[in-house]
NUTITOR-108772 format. One record per residue: residue in one letter; x, y, z of N, C-alpha, C, O in turn. Coordinates in steps of 0.1 Angstrom, whole numbers, plus 5000, padded with zeros to 4 digits. Layout:
BEGIN
AXYZXYZXYZXYZ...
This chain:
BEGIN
X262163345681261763345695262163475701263363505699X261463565708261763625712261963635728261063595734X262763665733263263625744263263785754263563895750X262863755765263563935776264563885785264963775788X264663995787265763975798265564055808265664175809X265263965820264664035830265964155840265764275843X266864085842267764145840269264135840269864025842X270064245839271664255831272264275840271364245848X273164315848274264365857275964365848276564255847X276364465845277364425841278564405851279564345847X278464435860279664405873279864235870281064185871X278464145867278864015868279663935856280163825855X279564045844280163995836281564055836282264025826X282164115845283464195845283364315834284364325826X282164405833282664495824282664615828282664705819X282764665843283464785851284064775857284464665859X284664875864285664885871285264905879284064925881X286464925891285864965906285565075910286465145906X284465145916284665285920285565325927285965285937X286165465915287465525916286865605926285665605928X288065705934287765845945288765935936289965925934X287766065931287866215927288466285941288766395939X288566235952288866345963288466455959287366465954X289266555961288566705961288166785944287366865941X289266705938288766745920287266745918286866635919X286366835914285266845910285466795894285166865885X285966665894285766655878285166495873285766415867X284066495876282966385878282466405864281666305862X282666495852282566455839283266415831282866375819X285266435838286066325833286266155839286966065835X285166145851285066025853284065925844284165805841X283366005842281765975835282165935821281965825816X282966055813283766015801284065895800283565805794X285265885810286165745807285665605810286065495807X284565655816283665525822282965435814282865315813X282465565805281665565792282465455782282365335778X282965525781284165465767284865335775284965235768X285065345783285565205789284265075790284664965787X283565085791281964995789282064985776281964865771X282165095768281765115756282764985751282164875747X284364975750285364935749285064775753285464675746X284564755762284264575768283264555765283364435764X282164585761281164605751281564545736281464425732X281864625729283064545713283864495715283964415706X284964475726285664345725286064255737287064185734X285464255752285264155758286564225768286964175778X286964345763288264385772287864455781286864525778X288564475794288264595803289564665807290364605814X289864815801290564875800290365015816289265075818X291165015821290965175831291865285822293065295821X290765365815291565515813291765615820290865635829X292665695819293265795829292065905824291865955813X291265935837290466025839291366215839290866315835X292466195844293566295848294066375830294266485825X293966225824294466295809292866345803292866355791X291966355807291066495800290766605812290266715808X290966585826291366685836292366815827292066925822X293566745828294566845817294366865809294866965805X293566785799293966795784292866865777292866945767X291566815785290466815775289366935781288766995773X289266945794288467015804288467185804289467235808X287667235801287767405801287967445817288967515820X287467425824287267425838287967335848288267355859X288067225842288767045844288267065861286967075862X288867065874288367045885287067115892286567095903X286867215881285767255884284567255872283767325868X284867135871283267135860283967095848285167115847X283367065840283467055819282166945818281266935826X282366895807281066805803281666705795282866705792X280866615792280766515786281066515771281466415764X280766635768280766685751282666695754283466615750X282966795763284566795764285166675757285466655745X285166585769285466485772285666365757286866325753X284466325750284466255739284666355727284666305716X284966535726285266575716286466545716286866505705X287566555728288866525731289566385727290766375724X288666285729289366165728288866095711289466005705X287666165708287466185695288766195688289266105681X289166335691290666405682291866335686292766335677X292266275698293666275706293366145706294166085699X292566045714292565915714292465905731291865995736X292865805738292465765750294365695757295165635751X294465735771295665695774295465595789295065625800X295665505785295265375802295465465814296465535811X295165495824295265475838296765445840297265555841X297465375841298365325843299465405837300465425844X299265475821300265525818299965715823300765795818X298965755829298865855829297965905844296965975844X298665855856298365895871297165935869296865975858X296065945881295666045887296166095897296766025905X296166245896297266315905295666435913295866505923X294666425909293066475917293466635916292966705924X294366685905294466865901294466885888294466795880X294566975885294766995870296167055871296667135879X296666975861297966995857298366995840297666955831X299567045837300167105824299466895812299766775813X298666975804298666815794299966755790300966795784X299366615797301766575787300666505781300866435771
C-alpha cells in the first residue's frame, strides 16, 4: 500500500530545537551546520541533542563571524567530531578553538 503524507512538521515530533539568537556574529552557517546534524542526529536515534554552534565559529570557520559555509562546517566535524552546547558556550565572537 502505498501511502502520502500530506504533511510532516518536525517541531511536533520534538526534533528541533528552539530558535537560537546569533546577535551580532554573522555566523548563520555555523548555525545551519549544527542544526543540520542535530535533525540529522534525532532522525537515527530519536535523540535531540544542542551543539555548540561557537565550537565551528573558533574551530572550523575561515572567516567564522563573518561568513564560512556549510562545506566548513561538516568538513570540521567530519575530522574533529561535534561538542553539545552545554559543554562549549556561545560567547557570539570568534574566539581562540579550545
Amino acid at each position: 500500500m502505498d501511502e502520502t503524507i500530506e504533511s510532516f512538521d518536525w517541531r511536533e515530533k520534538g526534533g528541533v530545537n528552539e530558535v537560537k539568537d546569533q546577535g551580532v556574529c554573522g555566523a548563520s552557517w555555523a548555525f545551519v551546520g549544527a542544526s543540520t546534524v542535530e535533525g540529522a542526529w534525532f532522525a537515527k536515534g530519536g535523540e535531540l541533542v544542542s551543539l555548540s554552534e561557537q565550537q565551528l565559529i573558533d574551530c572550523a570557520g575561515s572567516n567564522s563571524c563573518y561568513g564560512g559555509s556549510l562545506e566548513e562546517a561538516f568538513e570540521y566535524y567530519h575530522g574533529h567530531g561535534a561538542i553539545l552546547e552545554e559543554n562549549y558556550g556561545y560567547d557570539g565572537k570568534q574566539g581562540d578553538c579550545r
